[in-house]
C-alpha positions in Angstrom: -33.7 14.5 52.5 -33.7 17.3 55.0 -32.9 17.2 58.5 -36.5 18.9 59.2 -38.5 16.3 56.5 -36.3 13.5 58.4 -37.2 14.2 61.9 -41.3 15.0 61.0 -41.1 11.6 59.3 -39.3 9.6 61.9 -41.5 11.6 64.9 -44.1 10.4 62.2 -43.2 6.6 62.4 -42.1 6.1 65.4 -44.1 8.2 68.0 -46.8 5.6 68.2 -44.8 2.3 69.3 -42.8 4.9 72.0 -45.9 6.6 73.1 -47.6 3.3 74.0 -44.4 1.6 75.4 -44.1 4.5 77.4 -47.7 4.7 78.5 -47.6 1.0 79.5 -44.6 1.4 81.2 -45.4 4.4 83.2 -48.6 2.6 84.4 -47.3 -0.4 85.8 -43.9 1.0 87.3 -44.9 4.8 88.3 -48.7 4.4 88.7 -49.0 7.9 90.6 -47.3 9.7 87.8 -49.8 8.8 84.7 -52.7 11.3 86.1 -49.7 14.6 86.2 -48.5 13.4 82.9 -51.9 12.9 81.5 -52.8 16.8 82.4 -48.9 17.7 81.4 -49.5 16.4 78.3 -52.4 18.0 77.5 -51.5 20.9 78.6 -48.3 20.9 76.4 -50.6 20.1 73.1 -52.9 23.2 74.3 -49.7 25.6 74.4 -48.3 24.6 71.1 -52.3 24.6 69.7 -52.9 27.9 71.0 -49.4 29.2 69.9 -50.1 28.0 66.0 -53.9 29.1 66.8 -52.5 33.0 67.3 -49.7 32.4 64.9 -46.6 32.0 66.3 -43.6 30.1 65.0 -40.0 29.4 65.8 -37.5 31.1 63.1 -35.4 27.7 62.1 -37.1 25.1 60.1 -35.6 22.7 62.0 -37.0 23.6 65.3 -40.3 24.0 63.6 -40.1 20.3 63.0 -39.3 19.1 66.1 -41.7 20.9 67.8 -44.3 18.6 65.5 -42.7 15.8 66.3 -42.3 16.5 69.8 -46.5 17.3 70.3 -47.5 13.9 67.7 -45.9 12.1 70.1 -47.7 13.7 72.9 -50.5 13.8 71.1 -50.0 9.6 70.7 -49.2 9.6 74.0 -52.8 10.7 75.1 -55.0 8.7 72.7 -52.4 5.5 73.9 -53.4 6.6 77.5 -57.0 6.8 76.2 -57.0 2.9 76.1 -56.8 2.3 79.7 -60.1 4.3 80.9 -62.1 2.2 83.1 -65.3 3.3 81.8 -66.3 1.9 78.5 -68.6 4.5 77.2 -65.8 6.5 77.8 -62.7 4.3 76.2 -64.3 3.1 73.1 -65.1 6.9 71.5 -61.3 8.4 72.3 -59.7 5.0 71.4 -61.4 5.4 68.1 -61.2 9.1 67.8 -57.7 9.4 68.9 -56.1 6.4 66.3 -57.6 8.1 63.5 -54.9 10.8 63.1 -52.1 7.9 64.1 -53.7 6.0 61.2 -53.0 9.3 58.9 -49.6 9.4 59.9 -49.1 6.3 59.2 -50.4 6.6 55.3 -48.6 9.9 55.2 -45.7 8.0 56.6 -45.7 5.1 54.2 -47.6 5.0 50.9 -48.0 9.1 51.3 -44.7 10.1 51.7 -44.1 11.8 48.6 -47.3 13.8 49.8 -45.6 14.5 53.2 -42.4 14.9 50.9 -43.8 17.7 49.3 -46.1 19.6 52.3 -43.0 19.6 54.5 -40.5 20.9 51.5 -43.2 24.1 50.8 -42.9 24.4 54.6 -39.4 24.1 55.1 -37.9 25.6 52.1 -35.8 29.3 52.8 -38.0 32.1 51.4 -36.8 33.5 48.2 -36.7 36.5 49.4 -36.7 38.2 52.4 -36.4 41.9 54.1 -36.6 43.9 56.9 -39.9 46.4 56.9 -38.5 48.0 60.3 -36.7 47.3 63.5 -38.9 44.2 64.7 -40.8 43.8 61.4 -39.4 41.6 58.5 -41.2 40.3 55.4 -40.6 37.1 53.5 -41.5 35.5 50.1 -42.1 31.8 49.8 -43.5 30.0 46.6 -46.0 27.1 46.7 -47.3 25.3 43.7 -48.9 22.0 43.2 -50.2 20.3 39.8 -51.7 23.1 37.8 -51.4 25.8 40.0 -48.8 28.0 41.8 -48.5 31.3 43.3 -46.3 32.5 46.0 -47.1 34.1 49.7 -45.9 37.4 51.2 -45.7 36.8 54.9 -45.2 40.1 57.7 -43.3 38.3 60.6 -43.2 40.6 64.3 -39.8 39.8 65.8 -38.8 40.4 69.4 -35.5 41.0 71.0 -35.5 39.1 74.1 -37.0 36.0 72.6 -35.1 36.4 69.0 -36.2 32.5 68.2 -39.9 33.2 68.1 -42.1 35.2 65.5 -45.7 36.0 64.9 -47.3 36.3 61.7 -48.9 39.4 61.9 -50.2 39.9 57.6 -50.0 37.2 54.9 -51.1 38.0 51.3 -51.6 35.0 48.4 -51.1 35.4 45.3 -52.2 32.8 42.8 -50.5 33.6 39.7 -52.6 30.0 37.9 -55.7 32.9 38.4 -54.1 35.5 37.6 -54.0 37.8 41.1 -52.1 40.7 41.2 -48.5 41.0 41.6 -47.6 41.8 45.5 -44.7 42.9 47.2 -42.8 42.9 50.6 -44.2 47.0 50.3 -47.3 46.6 49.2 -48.4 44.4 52.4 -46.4 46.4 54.8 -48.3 49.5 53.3 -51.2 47.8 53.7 -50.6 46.4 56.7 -49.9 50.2 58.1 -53.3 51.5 56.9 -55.4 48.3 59.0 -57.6 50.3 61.6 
């Protein structure tokens, strides 16, 4: 197993158990802090959604994974939270609502984790090939495949100096070679990349 598979699967397995230990214990001993870790919390799920949302990563697979496991158990710390509201119109909806993706880690966890074996290997695996396209520009190859089909992804990543450990995806081309598609390379998207209005 991989350090990144091992720490999404442990954040996977044990960020429900710590979020609501730590939920339960923040209420009775710090009762003035739940509310400013509520809205920290969320806020923190927001950054990382609207990060992913405009398509930014960390370079190391590794980091990538902790950064899951780090908002699940945020994320598990708000639906465990969720169980305390006063108001039961309120309570009953976001309890529901919010153990339904703990419930899906869980499978995933468990009885699907040759399913989360095999999303977080495609994720995680090196590209097979990767090159610069200019100064802050690099391209990258990575394959996929699953039963009956396969295919790999050319991927434009933007680079910046003063933040080295962050990239942006700013052009991504599949090709599906179970249908067929054209051959693509690293030039080909950065050409066509270049010509975008």
């Amino acid at each position: 197993m991989t350090l990144t598979l091992i720490i999404v699967w442990t954040g996977i397995l044990l960020s429900p158990p710590a979020a609501f230990l730590i939920a339960s214990y923040a209420r009775k001993r710090w009762p003035k802090a739940v509310l400013p870790t509520l809205f920290g919390s969320a806020l923190i799920l927001l950054v990382i959604f609207a990060a992913l949302k405009l398509d930014f990563t960390l370079t190391n697979a590794v980091a990538n994974g902790t950064v899951l496991a780090v908002s699940y158990l945020t994320y598990c710390y708000l639906a465990a939270s969720s169980w305390k509201i006063p108001i039961k119109l309120i309570r009953i909806p976001l309890a529901v609502a919010g153990i339904f993706p703990i419930v899906c880690g869980y499978f995933f966890g468990t009885f699907g984790f040759l399913g989360l074996l095999f999303m977080v290997s495609d994720w995680a695996t090196p590209p097979y090939l990767a090159a610069p396209m200019s100064v802050n520009v690099s391209c990258e190859q990575t394959l996929w495949g699953f039963a009956g089909n396969s295919g790999y992804t050319v991927h434009l990543y933007k680079q910046w100096k003063l933040v080295p450990f962050v990239e942006r995806e700013i052009a991504k081309a599949v090709v599906n070679q179970g249908e067929s598609d054209p051959e693509l390379s690293c030039e080909d998207v950065w050409r066509n990349y270049l010509k975008r209005p």
